[in-house]
MARSEPA-89233 format. One record per residue (C-alpha): residue number from 1; x, y, z. Coordinates in steps of 0.1 Angstrom, whole numbers, plus 5000, padded with zeros to 4 digits. Layout:
N
  resi     u     v     w
   NUM     X     Y     Z
...
END
This chain:
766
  resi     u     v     w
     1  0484  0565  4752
     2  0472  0567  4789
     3  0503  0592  4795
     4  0493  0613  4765
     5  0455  0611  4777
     6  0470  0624  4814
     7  0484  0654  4797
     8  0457  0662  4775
     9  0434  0665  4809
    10  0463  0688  4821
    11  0464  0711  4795
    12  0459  0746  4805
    13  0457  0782  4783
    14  0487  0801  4774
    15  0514  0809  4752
    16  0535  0788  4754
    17  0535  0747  4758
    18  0559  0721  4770
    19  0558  0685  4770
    20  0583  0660  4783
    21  0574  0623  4778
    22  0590  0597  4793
    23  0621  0583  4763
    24  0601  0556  4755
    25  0567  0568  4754
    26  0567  0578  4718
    27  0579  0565  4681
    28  0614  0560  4684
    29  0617  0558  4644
    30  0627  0592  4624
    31  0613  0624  4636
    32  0590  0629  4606
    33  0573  0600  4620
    34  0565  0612  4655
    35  0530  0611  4667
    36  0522  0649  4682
    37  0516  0648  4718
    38  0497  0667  4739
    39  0516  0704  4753
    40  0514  0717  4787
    41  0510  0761  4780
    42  0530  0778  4803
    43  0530  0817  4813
    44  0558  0836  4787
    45  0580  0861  4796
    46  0600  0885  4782
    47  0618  0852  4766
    48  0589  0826  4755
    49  0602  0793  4778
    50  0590  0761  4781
    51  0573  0752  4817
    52  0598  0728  4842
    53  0579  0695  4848
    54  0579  0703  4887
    55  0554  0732  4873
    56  0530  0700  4859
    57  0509  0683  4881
    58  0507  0646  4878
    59  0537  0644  4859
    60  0571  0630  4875
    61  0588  0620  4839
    62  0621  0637  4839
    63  0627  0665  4815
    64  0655  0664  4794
    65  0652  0700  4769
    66  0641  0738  4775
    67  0630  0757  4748
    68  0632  0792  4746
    69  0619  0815  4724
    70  0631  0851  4724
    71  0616  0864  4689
    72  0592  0857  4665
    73  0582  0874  4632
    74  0558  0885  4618
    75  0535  0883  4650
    76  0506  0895  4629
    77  0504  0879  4593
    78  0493  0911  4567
    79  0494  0913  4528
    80  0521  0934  4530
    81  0543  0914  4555
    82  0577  0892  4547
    83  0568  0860  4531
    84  0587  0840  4563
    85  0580  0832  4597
    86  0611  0834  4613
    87  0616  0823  4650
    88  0651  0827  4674
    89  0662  0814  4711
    90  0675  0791  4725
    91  0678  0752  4733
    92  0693  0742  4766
    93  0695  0711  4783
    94  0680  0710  4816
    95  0684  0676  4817
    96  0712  0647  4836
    97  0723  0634  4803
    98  0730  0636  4771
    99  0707  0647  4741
   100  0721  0637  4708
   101  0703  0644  4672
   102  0687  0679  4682
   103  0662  0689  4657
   104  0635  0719  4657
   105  0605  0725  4630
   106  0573  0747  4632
   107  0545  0735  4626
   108  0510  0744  4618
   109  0472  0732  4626
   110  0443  0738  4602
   111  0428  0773  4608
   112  0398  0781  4638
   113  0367  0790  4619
   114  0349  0798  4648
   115  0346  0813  4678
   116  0336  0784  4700
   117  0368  0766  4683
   118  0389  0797  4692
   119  0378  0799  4728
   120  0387  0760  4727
   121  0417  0770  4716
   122  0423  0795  4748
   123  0414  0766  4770
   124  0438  0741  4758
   125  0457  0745  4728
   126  0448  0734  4692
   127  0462  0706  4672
   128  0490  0719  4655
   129  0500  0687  4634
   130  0477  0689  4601
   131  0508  0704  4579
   132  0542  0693  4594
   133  0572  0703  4576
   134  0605  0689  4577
   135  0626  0690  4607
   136  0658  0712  4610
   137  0685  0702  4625
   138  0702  0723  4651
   139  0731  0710  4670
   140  0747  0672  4672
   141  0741  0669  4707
   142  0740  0686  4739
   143  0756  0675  4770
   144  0739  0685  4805
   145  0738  0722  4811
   146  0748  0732  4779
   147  0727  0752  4753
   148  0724  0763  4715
   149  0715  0795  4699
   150  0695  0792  4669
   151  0673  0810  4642
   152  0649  0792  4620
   153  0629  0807  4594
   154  0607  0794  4572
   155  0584  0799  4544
   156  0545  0810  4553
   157  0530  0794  4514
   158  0550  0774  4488
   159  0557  0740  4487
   160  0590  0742  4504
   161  0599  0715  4528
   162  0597  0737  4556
   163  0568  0757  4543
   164  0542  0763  4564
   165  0519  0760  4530
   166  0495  0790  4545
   167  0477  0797  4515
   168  0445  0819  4526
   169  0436  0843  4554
   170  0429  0828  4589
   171  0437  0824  4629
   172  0464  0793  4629
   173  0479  0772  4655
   174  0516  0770  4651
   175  0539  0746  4670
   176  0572  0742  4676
   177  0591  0715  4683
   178  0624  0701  4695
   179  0628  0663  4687
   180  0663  0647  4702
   181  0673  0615  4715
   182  0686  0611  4755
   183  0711  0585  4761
   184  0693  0555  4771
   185  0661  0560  4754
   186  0648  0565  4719
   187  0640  0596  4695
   188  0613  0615  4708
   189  0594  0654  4716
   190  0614  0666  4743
   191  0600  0701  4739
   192  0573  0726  4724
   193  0560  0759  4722
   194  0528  0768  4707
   195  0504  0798  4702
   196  0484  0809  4675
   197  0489  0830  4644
   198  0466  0855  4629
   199  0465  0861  4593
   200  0447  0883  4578
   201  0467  0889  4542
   202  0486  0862  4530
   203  0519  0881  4511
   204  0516  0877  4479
   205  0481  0860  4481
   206  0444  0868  4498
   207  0434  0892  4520
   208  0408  0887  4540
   209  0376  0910  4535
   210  0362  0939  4559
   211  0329  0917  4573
   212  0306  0947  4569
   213  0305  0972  4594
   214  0341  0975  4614
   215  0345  0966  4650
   216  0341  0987  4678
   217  0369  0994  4696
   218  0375  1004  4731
   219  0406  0998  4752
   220  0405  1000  4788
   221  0439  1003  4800
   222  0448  0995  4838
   223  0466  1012  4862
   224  0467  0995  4897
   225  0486  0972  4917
   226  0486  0957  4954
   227  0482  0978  4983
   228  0511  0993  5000
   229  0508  1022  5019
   230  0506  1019  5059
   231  0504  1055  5065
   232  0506  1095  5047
   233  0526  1118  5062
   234  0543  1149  5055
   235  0573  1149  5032
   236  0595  1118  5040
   237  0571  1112  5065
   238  0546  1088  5049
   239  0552  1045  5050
   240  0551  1018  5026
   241  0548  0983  5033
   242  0577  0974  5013
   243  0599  0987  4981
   244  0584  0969  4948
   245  0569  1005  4938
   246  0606  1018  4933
   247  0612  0994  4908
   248  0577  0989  4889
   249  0580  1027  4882
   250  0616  1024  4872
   251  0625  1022  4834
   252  0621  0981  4833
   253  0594  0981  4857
   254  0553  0971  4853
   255  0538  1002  4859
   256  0565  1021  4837
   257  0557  0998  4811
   258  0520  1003  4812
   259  0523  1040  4813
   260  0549  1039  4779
   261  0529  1017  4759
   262  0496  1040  4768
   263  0517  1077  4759
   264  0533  1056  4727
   265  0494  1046  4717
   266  0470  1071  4730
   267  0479  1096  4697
   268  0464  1070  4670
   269  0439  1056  4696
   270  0429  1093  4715
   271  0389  1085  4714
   272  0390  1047  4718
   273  0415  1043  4751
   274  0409  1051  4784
   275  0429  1045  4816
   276  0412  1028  4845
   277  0431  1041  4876
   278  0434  1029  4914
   279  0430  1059  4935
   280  0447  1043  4962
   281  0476  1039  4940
   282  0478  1075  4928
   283  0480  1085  4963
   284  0506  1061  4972
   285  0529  1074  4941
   286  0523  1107  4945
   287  0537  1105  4987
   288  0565  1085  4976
   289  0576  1121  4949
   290  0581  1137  4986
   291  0602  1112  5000
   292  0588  1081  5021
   293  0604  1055  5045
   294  0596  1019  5045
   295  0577  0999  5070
   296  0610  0991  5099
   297  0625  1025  5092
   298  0646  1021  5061
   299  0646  1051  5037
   300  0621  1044  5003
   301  0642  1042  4969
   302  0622  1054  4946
   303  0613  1093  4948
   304  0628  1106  4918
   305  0611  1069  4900
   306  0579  1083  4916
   307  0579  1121  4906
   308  0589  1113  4874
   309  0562  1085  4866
   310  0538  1110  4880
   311  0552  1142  4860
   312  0546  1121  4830
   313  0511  1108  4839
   314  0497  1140  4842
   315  0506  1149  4811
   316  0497  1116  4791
   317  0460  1120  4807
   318  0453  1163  4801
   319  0419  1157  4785
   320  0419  1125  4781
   321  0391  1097  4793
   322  0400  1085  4828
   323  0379  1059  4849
   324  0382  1055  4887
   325  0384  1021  4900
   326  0370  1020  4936
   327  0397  1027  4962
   328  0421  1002  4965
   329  0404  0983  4938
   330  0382  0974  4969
   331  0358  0942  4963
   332  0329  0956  4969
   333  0305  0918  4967
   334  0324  0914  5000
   335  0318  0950  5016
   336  0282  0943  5009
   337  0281  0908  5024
   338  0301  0920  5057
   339  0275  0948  5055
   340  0303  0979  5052
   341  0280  1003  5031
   342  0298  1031  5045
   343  0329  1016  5030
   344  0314  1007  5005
   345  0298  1044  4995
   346  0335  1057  5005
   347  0354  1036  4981
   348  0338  1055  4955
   349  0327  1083  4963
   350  0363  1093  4976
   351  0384  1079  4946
   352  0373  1109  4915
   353  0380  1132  4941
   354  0414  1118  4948
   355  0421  1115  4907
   356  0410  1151  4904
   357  0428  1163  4930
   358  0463  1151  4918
   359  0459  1144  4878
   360  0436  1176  4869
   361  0411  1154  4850
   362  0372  1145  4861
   363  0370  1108  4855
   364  0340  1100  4839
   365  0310  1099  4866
   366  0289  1074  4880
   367  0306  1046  4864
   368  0321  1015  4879
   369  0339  0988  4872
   370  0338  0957  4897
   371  0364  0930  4903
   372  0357  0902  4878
   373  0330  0923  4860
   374  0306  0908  4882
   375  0280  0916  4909
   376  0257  0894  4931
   377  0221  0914  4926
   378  0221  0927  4964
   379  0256  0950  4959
   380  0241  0956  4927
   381  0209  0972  4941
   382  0231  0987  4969
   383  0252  1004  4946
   384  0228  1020  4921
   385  0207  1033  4954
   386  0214  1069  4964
   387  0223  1071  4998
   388  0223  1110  5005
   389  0230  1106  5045
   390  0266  1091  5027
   391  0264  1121  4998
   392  0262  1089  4976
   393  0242  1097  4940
   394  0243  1064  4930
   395  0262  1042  4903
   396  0248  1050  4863
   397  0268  1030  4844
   398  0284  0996  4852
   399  0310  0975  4835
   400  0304  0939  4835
   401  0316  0904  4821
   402  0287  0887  4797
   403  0286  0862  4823
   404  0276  0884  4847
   405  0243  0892  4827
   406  0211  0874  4815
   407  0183  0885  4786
   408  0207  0908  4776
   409  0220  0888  4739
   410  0247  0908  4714
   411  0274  0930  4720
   412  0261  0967  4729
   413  0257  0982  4762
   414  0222  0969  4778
   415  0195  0983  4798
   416  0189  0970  4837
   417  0156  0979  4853
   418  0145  0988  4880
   419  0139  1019  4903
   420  0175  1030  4894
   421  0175  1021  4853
   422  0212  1015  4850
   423  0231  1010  4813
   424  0254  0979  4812
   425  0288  0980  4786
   426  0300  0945  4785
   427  0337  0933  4782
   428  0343  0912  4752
   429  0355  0885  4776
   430  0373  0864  4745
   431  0396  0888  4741
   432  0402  0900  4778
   433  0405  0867  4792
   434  0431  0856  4764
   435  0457  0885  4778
   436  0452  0868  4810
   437  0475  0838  4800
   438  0487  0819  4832
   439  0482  0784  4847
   440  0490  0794  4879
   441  0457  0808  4893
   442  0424  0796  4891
   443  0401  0798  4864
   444  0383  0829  4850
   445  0345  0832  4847
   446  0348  0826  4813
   447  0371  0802  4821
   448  0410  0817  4812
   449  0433  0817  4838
   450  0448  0846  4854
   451  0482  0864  4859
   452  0505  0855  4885
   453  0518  0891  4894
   454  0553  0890  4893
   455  0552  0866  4859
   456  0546  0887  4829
   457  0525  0872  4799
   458  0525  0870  4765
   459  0494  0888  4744
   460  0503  0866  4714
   461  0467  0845  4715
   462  0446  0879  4726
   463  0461  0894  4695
   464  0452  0864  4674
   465  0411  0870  4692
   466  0414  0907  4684
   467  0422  0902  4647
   468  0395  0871  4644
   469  0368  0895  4661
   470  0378  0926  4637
   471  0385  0902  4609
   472  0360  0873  4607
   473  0332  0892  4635
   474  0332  0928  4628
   475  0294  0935  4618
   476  0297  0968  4641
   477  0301  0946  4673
   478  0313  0958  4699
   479  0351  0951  4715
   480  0357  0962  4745
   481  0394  0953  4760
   482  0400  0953  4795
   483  0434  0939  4806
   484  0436  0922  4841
   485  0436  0947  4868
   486  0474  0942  4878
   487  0485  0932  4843
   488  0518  0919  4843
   489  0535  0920  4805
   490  0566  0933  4795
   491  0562  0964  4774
   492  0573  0946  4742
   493  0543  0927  4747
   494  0521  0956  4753
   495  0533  0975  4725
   496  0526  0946  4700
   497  0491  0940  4714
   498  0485  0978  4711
   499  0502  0976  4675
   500  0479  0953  4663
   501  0447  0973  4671
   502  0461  1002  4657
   503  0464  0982  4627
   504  0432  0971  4627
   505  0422  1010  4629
   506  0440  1017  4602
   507  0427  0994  4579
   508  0393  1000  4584
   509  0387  0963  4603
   510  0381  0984  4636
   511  0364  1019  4641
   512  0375  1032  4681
   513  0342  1041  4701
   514  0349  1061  4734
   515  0338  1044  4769
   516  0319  1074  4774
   517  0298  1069  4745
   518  0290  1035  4751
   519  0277  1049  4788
   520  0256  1074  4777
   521  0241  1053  4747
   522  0206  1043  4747
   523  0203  1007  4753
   524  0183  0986  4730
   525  0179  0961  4754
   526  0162  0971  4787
   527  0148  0944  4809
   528  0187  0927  4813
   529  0194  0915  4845
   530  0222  0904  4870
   531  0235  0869  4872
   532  0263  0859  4902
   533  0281  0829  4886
   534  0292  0808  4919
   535  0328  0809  4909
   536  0334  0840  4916
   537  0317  0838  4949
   538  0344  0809  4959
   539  0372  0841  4951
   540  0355  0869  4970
   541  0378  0874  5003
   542  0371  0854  5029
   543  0350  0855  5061
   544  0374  0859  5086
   545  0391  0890  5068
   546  0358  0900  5065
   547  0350  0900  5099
   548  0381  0910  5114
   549  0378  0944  5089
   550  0335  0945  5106
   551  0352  0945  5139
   552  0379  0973  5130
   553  0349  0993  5118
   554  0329  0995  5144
   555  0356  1004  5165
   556  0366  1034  5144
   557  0327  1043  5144
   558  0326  1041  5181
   559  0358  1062  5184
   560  0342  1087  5161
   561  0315  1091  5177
   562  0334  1102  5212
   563  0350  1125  5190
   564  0344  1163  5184
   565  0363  1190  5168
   566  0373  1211  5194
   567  0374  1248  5167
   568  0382  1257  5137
   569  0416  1256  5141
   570  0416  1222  5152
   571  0411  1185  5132
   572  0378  1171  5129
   573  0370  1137  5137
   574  0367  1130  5104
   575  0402  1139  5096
   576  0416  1113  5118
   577  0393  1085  5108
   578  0393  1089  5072
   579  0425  1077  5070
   580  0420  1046  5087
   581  0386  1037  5068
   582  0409  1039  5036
   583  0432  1016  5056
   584  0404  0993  5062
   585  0397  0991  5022
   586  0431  0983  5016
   587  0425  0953  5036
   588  0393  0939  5019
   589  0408  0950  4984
   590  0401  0925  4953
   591  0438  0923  4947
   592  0440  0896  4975
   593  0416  0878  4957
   594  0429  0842  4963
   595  0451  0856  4984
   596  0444  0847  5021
   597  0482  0855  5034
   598  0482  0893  5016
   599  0447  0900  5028
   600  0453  0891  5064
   601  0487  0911  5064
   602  0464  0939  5052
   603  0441  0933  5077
   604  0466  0934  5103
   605  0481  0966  5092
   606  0450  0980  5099
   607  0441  0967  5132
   608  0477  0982  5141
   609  0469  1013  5128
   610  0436  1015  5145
   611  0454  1004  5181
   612  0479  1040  5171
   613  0452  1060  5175
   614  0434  1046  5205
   615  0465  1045  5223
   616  0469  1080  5218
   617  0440  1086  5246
   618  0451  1068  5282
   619  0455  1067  5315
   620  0491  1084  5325
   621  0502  1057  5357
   622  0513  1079  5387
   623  0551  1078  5399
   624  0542  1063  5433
   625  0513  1044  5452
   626  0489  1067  5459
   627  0475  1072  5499
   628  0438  1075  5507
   629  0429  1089  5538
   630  0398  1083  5542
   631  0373  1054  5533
   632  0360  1073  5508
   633  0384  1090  5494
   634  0384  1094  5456
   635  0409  1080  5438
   636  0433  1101  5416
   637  0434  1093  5385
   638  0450  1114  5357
   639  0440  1107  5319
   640  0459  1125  5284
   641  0443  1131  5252
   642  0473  1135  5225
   643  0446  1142  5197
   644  0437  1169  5179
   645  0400  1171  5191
   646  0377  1167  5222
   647  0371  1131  5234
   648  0345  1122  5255
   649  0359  1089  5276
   650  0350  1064  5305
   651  0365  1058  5334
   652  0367  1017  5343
   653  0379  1003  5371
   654  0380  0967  5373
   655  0364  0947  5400
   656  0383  0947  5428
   657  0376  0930  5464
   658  0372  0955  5489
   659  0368  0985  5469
   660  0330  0994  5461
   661  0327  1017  5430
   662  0309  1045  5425
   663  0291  1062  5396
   664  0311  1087  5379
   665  0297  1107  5345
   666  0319  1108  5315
   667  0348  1127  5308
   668  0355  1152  5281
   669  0395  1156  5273
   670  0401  1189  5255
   671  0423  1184  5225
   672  0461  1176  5236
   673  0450  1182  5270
   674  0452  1161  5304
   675  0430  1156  5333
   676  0430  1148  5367
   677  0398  1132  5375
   678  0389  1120  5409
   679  0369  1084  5411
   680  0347  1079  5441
   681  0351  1045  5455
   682  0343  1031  5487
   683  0369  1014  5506
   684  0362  0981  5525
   685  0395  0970  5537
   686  0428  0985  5546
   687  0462  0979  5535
   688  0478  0978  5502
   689  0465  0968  5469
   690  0462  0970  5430
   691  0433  0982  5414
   692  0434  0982  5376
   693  0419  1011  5354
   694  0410  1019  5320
   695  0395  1039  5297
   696  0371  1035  5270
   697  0345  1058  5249
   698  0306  1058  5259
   699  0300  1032  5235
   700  0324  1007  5246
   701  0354  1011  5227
   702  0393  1002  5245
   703  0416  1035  5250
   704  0447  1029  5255
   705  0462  1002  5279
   706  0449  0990  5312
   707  0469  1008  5344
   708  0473  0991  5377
   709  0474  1017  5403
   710  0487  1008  5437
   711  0463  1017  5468
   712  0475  1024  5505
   713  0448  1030  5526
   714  0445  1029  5560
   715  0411  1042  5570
   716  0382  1028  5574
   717  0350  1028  5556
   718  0320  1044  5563
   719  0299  1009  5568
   720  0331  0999  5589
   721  0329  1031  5611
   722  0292  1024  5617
   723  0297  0992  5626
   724  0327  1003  5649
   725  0304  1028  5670
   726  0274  1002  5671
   727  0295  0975  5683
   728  0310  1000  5708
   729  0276  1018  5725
   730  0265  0981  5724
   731  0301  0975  5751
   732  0290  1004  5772
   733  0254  0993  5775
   734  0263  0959  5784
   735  0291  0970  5809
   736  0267  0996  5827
   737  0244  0970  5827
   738  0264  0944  5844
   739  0281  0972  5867
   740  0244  0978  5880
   741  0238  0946  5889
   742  0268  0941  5910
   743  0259  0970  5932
   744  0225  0956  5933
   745  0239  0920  5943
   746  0261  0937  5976
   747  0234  0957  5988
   748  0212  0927  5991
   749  0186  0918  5968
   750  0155  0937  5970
   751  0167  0955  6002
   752  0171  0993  6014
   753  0207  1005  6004
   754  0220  1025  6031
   755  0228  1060  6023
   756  0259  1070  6014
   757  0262  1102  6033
   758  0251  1081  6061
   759  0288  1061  6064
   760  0315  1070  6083
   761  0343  1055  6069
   762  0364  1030  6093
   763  0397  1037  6104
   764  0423  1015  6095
   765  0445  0999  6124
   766  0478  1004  6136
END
């Protein structure tokens, strides 16, 4: 029991479940007589499959079976449904021996009356062992890397041996499991899948009653994914970080998938869906319809993918209810913490304009939706504040996670206070959380783990929380569905999730409700308030992305501010920057999240980006040394702007001995223009020598590289010179000096020097 207890602590939400104990570990009598053991979920795809037991922490007990489940029927149990469950895949053995005596049945645990025992449930499966029907055998054995095809159906009521005697209405945990015998051990589980089952009509039997007033139903459908554009350009001119776009957007691809199930719903579910849409990603999709390369050169894939996904989107939404995420599905906790506001106000103020722009809709104003649904109360207040230096009006509506209120009880959209009153719809986290479905990343506020992106999920236990909220809730509460941000499920799986509310419409269990008339309803409750749980604090992105992005923004802000549009005819500043600013939200976007390696590759596509267009102003190094001819002759220095406006630089020259600088205003570079700027220095020295120069804007900020100029000079300086004639009237001073005191010494001292006209010279002898 200690291994089953070591599972049981392991146990993780999801569809599916797989347990592999060790041969001996269990009953090894007839498989009727099999304790149930514990069952690992694990993520489902577009074939339900049982988890490997490398994917199970703290378990090293070789597995022996896979189970995989590619169909099961009905998904959603009504009155008028077939009176069998039937379920089809396949068994193969994954093992290094033999598995003899192969036997599958379903079984079935005694239904969740409540909602605490549902979101139980959601954590770690249900028992699934109160009715347990006889086994079915489906092959002899199964020899190492072999597998076996099989369909089992079975009755839902009766007293069949196989039944799953379901005789009234209810949300049931089902279980199946594969019993077989390895060589050199004893009968036992060597696999299992389990979910849940709603019913809401059993055929032939009860029907469960409308609970009063329907459900409100509002679906909030995503469309966003990971950030991958480096750069717009013109057509074919714009970059991508890699290719995945090309084939989510194809015909078995994520995005495809999430537009088809929204076009094959919206017509039954008009007022009660609404897409929630990544600006960033519009863009992105919309420059790869004219053709884009990929980041080394190579030519992007996936125009026609691209114009046709768009082409359809625009259609799908015409008049339809549209939400802007903030750009790039930016975390805005973190822009507030680094202390970005101008981000911040950017990501989304910019986005509506960007959905207008392309799709021809107004998504619905003032409304946002934060990453996890929660807010720590200083963003909050930040984001509700108009800030009209930013052209900023202020955030009206917020959508948030329970969790991420307080005093605000029920289901209906609440009332915050404050100097900015702001109306709060909350997610119904049960059912959000439940389409999360994998193991593989950390825990959820409310405490469902999330989807590992390139895994799709199964909805089958969101569907089961969605029919025991209209079913068994109802009362006029409110549902509203928000998939994960970057949902990963294959269409099948969207389609039956959407299926099933549209059911539940039609029926009368579920009424839709618009997102906009949740935002603009008067809240009953209006002293709510923000709560930060401290888990989602541990996700935010971290510090050092944080501050690399704070250091990228103050150089574009310096850089900006050396800018100025030179006419009309010309770029503004602001037409550079913006660009990079976006590229800077890409960087602190929530999709990296627990993501430390994506957000820093982000970050660095920035900082690269940013480096472009500094480099673009420099110093242009001269073809040869350059002669001075004096001490203080300037030195020649010639700088190019290759932007599109005015720049207002300063010349550095780095210290170097014998050269004395001298103060030199800045320079303003017309647009695409050079200079040739003379810097006074003072030479100290002759000879030859480097001096190194750069440039950089008023406020400090690096323009392109650092030049080393060589210097020949062979002058002198003007301190030298001085010192050159001192030192010389000093030698003829001190020569005249000494020459008057030799003709002092022959003439005698203190005596009369005979005259000089007075001396007849004496002629020399023969």
């Amino acid at each position: 029991m200690s291994l089953r207890k070591l599972v049981c602590t392991a146990a993780v939400v999801a569809f599916m479940v797989t347990t592999t104990p060790p041969a001996g570990a269990v009953e090894q009598s007839q498989p009727d007589e099999i304790d149930a053991l514990p069952f690992m979920p694990a993520p489902a795809t577009q074939v339900w499959a049982t988890r490997s037991i490398s994917a199970q922490p703290g378990l090293q007990e070789p597995q022996f079976l896979r189970l995989d489940i590619g169909q099961l029927t009905p998904r959603f149990v009504t009155g008028d449904s077939p009176a069998t469950v039937k379920i089809s895949g396949k068994i193969v053995n994954i093992g290094d021996r033999k598995v003899s005596g192969i036997v599958l049945r379903l079984e079935r645990g005694e239904p969740l009356g409540s909602e605490d025992d549902l979101r139980k449930a959601l954590r770690e499966p249900a028992a699934a062992e109160f009715i347990q029907p006889k086994f079915t055998e489906i092959t002899d054995e199964l020899q190492p890397g072999q597998q076996k095809d099989f369909t089992l159906e079975v009755p839902l009521r009766g007293s069949a041996p196989t039944s799953l005697a379901i005789e009234e209405p209810g949300i049931y945990p089902i279980l199946a499991n594969i019993n077989g015998k390895p060589d050199y051990g004893g009968q036992a589980r060597l696999a299992a899948l389990s979910t849940l089952l709603p019913v809401l009509g059993v055929p032939g039997g009860e029907t469960k009653g409308k609970p009063g007033a329907p459900a409100k139903l509002t679906v909030l459908w995503p469309i966003a994914d990971k950030p991958r554009l480096v750069r717009l350009g013109g057509e074919g001119e714009s970059e991508l970080i890699d290719d995945e776009l090309a084939t989510s957007l194809s015909t078995t691809g994520r995005l495809y998938g999430l537009l088809q199930a929204y076009e094959q719903a919206i017509s039954s579910m008009s007022t009660s869906m609404c897409l929630a849409i990544d600006p960033d990603l519009l863009r992105t999709i919309e420059a790869m319809s004219t053709g884009y390369k990929v980041r080394g050169g190579a030519e992007g894939e996936g125009q026609a993918e691209a114009e046709l996904w768009l082409d359809r989107l625009k259609l799908a939404v015409a008049g339809r209810c549209v939400v802007a995420l903030p750009y790039a599905d930016a975390d805005l906790v973190a822009l507030n913490r680094a202390k970005l506001g101008n981000m911040r106000s950017l990501a989304l103020t910019d986005g509506p304009k960007i959905i207008q722009e392309i799709l021809s809709v107004r998504p619905l104003p003032d409304l946002v939706w934060p990453e996890d649904g929660v807010l720590d109360q200083s963003t909050y207040d930040e984001l509700v504040t108009p800030q009209t230096e930013q052209n900023y009006q202020g955030m009206k509506s917020v959508l948030l996670d329970p969790t991420g209120l307080v005093d605000a009880p029920g289901t209906a959209p609440a009332g915050i206070g404050g100097p900015h009153p702001v109306t709060a719809v909350k997610i119904d986290s049960m059912v959000s959380d439940a389409l999360q479905g994998s193991a593989a990343r950390p825990r959820t506020l409310s405490g469902v783990t999330t989807p590992v992106e390139n895994q799709p999920v199964s909805v089958q236990n969101a569907l089961s929380v969605l029919v025991f909220r209209a079913g068994w809730q109802g009362d006029g509460r409110n549902v509203l569905v928000a998939p994960p941000r970057r949902w990963n499920a294959p269409l099948s799986e969207m389609t039956e999730f959407l299926g099933a509310a549209q059911k539940l419409l039609s029926t009368g269990y579920a009424a839709q409700t618009g997102l906009e008339e949740l935002t603009e309803a008067t809240p009953s409750v209006t002293n709510a308030k923000i709560a930060y749980p401290p888990e989602a604090g541990a996700r935010e992105i971290s510090v050092p992305i944080s501050e690399s992005v704070t250091k990228q923004s103050a150089e574009l802000n310096g850089l900006v501010a050396a800018m100025q549009q030179e006419d009309s005819e010309h770029a503004s500043p602001r037409d550079l920057a913006d660009p990079l600013w976006l590229g800077l939200l890409r960087a602190m976007s929530g999709a990296w999240r627990s993501n430390e390696q994506g957000a820093r590759s982000a970050a660095d596509i920035s900082q690269s980006e940013l480096n472009s267009l500094t480099g673009m102003v420099s110093v242009t190094p001269p073809a040869s040394p350059i002669l001075l001819g004096s001490g203080d002759s300037p030195i020649p220095v010639t700088i190019t702007n290759k932007l599109d406006v005015r720049v207002t630089v300063r010349i550095v020259l780095a210290d170097t001995p014998g050269v004395r600088k001298l103060d030199l205003a800045d320079q303003v570079l017309p647009a695409r223009g050079e200079r040739v700027v003379r810097v006074p220095v003072e030479v100290l020295r002759s000879g030859r020598f480097p001096v190194n120069v750069r440039l950089t804007t008023p406020e400090g900020v690096a323009l392109g590289d650092t030049v080393k100029l060589e210097v020949s000079s062979s002058a002198y300086g003007t301190i030298t010179v001085i010192v050159t004639v001192i030192a010389a009237i000093a030698l003829v001073l001190l020569s005249g000096r000494r020459i008057y005191k030799r003709v002092r010494a022959r003439n005698g001292e203190g005596g009369d020097a005979p005259s000089i006209e007075n001396v007849t010279p004496e002629k020399s002898s023969a």
